[in-house]
C-alpha positions as CSV (number, residue, x, y, z in Angstrom):
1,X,-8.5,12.8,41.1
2,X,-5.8,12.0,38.0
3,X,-4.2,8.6,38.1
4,X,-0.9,9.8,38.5
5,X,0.5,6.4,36.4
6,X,-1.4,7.1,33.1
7,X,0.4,10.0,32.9
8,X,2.9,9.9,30.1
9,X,6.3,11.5,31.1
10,X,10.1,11.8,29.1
11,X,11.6,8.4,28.6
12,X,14.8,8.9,28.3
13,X,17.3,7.5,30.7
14,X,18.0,11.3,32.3
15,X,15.3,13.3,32.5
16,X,14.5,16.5,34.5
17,X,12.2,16.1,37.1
18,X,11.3,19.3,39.2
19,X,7.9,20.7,40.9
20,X,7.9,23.1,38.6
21,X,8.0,20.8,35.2
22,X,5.8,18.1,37.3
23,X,2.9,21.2,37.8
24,X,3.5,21.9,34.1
25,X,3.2,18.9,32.7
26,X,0.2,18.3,35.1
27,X,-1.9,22.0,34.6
28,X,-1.0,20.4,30.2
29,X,-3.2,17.1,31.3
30,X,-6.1,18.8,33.1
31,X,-6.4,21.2,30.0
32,X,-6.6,18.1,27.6
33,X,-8.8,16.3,29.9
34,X,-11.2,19.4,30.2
35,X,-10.6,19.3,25.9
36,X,-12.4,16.5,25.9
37,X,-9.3,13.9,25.3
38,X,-10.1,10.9,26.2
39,X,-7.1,9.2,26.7
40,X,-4.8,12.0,27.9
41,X,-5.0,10.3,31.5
42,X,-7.2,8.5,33.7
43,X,-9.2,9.4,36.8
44,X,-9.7,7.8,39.7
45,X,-13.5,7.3,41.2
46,X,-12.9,7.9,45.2
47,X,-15.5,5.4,46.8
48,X,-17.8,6.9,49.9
49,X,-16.6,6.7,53.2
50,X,-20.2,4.4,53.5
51,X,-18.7,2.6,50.6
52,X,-15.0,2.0,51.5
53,X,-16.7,1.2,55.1
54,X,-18.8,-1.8,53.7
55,X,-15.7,-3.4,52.1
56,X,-14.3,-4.1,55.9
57,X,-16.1,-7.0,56.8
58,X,-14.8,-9.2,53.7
59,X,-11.0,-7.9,53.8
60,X,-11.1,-9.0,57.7
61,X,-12.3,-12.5,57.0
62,X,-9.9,-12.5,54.2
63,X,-7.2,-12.1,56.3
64,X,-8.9,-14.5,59.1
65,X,-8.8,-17.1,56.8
66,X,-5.2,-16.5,56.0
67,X,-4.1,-16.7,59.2
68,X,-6.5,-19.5,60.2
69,X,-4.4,-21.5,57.5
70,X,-0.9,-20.4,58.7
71,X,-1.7,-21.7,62.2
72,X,-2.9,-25.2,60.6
73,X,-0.2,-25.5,58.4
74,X,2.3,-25.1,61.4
75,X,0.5,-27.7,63.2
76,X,1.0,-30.0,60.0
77,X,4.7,-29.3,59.6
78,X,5.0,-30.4,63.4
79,X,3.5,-33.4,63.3
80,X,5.1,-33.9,59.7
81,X,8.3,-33.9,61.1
82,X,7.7,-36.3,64.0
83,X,6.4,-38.8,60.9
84,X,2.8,-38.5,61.7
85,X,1.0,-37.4,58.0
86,X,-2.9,-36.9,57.2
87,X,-4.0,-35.0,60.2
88,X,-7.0,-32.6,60.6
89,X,-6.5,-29.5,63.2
90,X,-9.7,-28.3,62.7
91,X,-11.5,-31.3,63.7
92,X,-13.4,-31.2,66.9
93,X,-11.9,-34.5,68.8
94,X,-7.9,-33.5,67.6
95,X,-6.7,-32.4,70.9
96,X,-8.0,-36.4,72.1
97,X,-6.3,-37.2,69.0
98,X,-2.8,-35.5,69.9
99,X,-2.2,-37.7,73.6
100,X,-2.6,-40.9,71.3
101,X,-0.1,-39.9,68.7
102,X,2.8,-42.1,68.2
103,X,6.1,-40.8,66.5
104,X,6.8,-42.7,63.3
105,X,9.6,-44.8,65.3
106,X,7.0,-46.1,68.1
107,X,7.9,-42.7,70.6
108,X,5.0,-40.7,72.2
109,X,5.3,-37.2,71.3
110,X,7.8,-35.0,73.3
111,X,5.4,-33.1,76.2
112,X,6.7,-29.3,74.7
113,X,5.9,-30.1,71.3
114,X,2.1,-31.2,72.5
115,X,2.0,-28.1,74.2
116,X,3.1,-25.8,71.3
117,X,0.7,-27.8,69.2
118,X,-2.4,-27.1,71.8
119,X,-1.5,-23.4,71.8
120,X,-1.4,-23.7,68.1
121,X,-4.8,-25.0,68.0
122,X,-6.2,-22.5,70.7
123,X,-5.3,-19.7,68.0
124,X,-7.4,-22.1,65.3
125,X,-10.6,-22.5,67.5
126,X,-10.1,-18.8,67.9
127,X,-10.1,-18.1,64.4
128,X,-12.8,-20.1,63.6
129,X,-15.3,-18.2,65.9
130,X,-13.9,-14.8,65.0
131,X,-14.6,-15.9,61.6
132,X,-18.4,-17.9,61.8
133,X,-19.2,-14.7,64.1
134,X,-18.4,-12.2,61.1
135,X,-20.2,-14.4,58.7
136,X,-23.1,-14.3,61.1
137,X,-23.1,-10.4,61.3
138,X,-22.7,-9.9,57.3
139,X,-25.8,-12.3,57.0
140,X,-27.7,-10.3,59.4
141,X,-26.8,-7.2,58.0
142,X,-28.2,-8.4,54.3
143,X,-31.0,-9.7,56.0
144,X,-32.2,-6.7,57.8
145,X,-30.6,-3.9,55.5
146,X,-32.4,-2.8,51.9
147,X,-30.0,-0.8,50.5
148,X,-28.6,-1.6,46.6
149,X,-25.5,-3.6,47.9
150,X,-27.5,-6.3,49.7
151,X,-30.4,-6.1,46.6
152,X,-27.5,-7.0,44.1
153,X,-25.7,-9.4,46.8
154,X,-29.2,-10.9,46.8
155,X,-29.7,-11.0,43.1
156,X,-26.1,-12.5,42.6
157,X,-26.8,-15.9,44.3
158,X,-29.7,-16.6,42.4
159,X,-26.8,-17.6,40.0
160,X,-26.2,-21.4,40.7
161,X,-22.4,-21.8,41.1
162,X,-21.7,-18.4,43.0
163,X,-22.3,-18.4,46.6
164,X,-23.0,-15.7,49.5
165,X,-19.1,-14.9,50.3
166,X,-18.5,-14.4,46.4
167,X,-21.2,-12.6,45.8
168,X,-20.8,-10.6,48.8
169,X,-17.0,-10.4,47.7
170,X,-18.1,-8.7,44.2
171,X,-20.5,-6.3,45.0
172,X,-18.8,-5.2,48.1
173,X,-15.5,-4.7,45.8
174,X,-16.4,-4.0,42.5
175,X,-19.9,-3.8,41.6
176,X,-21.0,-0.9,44.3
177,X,-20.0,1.4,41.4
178,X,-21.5,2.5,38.2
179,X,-19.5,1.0,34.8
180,X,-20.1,2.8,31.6
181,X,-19.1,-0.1,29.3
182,X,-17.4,-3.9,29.4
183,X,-14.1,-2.5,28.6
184,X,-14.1,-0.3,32.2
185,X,-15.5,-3.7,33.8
186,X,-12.5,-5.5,32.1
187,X,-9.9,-2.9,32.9
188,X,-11.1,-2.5,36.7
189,X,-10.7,-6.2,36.9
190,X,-7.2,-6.2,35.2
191,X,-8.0,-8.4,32.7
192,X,-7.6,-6.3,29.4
193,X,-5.0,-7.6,27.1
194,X,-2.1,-5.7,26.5
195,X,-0.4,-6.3,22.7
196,X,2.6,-4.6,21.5
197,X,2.7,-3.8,17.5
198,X,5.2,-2.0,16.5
199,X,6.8,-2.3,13.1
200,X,7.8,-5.8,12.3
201,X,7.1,-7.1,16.6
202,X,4.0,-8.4,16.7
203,X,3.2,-10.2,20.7
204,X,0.9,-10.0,23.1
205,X,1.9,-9.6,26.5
206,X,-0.7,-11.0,28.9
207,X,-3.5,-8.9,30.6
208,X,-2.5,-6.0,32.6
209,X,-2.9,-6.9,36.0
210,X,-3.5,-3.5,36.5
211,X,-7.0,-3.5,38.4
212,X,-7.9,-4.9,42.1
213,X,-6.1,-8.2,42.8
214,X,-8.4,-9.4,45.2
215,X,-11.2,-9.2,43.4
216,X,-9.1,-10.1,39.7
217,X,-8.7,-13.6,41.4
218,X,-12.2,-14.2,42.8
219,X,-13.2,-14.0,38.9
220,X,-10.6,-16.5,37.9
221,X,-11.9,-18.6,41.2
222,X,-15.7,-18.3,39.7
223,X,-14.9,-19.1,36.0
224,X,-13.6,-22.4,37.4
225,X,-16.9,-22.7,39.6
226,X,-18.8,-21.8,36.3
227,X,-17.5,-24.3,34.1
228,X,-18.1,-27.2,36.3
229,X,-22.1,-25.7,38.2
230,X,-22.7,-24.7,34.7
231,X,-21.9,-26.6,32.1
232,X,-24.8,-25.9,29.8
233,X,-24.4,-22.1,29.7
234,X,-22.7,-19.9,26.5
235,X,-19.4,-19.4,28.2
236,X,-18.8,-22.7,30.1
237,X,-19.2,-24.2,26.0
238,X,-17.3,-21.8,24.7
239,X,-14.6,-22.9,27.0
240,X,-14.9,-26.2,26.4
241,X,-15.0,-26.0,22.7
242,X,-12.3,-24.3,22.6
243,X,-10.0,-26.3,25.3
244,X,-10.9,-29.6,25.3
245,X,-8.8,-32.2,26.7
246,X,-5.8,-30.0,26.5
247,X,-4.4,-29.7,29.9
248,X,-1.5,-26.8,31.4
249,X,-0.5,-23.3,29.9
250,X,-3.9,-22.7,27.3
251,X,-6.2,-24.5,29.8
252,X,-5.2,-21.4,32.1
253,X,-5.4,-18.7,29.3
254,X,-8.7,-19.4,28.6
255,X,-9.7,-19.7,31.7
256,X,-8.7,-16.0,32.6
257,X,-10.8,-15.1,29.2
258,X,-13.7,-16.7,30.6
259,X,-13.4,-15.1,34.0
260,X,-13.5,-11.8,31.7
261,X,-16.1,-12.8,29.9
262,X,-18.2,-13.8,33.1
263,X,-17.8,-10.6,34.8
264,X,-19.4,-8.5,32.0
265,X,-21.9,-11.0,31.9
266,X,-22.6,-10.0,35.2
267,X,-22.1,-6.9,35.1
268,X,-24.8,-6.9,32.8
269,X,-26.8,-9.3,34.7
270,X,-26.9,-6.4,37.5
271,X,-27.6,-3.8,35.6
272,X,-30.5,-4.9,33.0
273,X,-31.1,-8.2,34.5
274,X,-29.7,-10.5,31.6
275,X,-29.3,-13.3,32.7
276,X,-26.2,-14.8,31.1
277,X,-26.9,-17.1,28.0
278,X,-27.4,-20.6,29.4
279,X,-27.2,-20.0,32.9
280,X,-28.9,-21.5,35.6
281,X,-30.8,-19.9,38.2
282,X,-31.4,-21.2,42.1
283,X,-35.3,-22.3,42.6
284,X,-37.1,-19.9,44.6
């Protein structure tokens, strides 16, 4: 299957555009590719219905989560505007909580806003068992299952600053499939560089952000995580070393090149069992 984007087509403003040129120009890639091009265009590697099945679990709690924090937030904003600040829906005892509430001038709150605030908070607790019970089941599943997802879930936590929902998050997403070298791990991530050199224009233009969001921030999310569980390690001096006490724009660059870094480290980690330079592993 042919990436139909890293296909190169006519640039001009007005161009022809016809079945019959698009078969052309696509029966002219395929004979490259078969050539032995290797950048005439890229293919895409369809995952396994098993595969594309497993990844389920961890986009539902992703979107749990999400609306577990809508729901909270609105309960916030309605309290906020009443002049009642630092509250806590999720806490067990905030229904008792809510009758005691007093409006910033003294008032109780109005009867329909406590009742729009409990339903809110039905649709939290709801949330929050949908959520523990599909954390329960993907825990069960990697218990009782010995398949090559859960073995590298497995090995991935032995890591000391990456946790069961990251690492189930990676290999679920990204490491159920074979890489050839760091530079597809990089790309697959989107965080390959993208420079434009042409005649007297030198810049670089950021990374790509052409690979899977989701799991593009979960590698930013770790490189944080790995700087501060793992100071001592290659990459968490690098960073340092090179950072410092500088704070804003090249704090955050270098972050994203250590979140690229970490992911071929891990990649490698998976594959050979190298454990990255200077990393610390859980006790047994």
């Amino acid at each position: 299957m042919v990436d139909p984007a890293s296909i190169q087509v006519n640039r001009r403003a007005r161009r022809a555009k016809t079945d019959r040129l698009d078969l052309e120009q696509l029966m002219r890639v395929l004979l490259a590719y078969r050539r032995g091009e290797p950048r005439v265009c890229s293919m895409v590697h369809v995952p396994s219905p098993e595969q594309e099945d497993a990844k389920r679990p961890v986009r539902e709690r992703e979107r749990l989560i999400t609306e577990r924090g809508a729901h909270t937030n609105r309960i916030k904003a309605l309290l906020y505007g009443q002049g009642i600040g630092e509250v806590f829906p999720r806490r067990a005892d905030f229904v008792d909580r809510l009758v005691g509430m007093r409006t910033a001038d003294g008032r109780p709150l109005p009867p329909k806003l406590v009742t729009e605030i409990r339903r809110e908070h039905e649709r939290v607790c709801l949330l929050d068992r949908q959520v523990a019970a599909l954390e329960a089941d993907c825990a069960a599943d990697e218990e009782n299952a010995l398949g090559a997802q859960e073995a590298r879930i497995a090995q991935l936590e032995q890591l000391v600053g990456i946790g069961a929902i990251s690492a189930r998050l990676l290999v679920r997403e990204v490491f159920y499939r074979t890489f050839d070298n760091r530079r597809q791990v990089g790309s697959y991530f989107g965080l390959t560089g993208t420079p434009y050199d042409s005649g007297q224009s030198r810049r670089e233009q950021g990374i790509g952000k052409s690979g899977n969001a989701r799991a593009r921030t979960l590698a930013i999310e770790l490189a944080w995580l790995w700087v501060r569980h793992q100071p001592q390690s290659a990459l968490a001096r690098w960073f340092v070393e090179r950072v410092g006490t500088l704070k804003g724009r090249i704090r955050r660059i270098s972050i994203v090149a250590v979140a690229r870094k970490l992911m071929v480290a891990l990649w490698r980690y998976l594959e050979s069992g190298l454990v990255p330079q200077g990393a610390r592993l859980r006790a047994a």
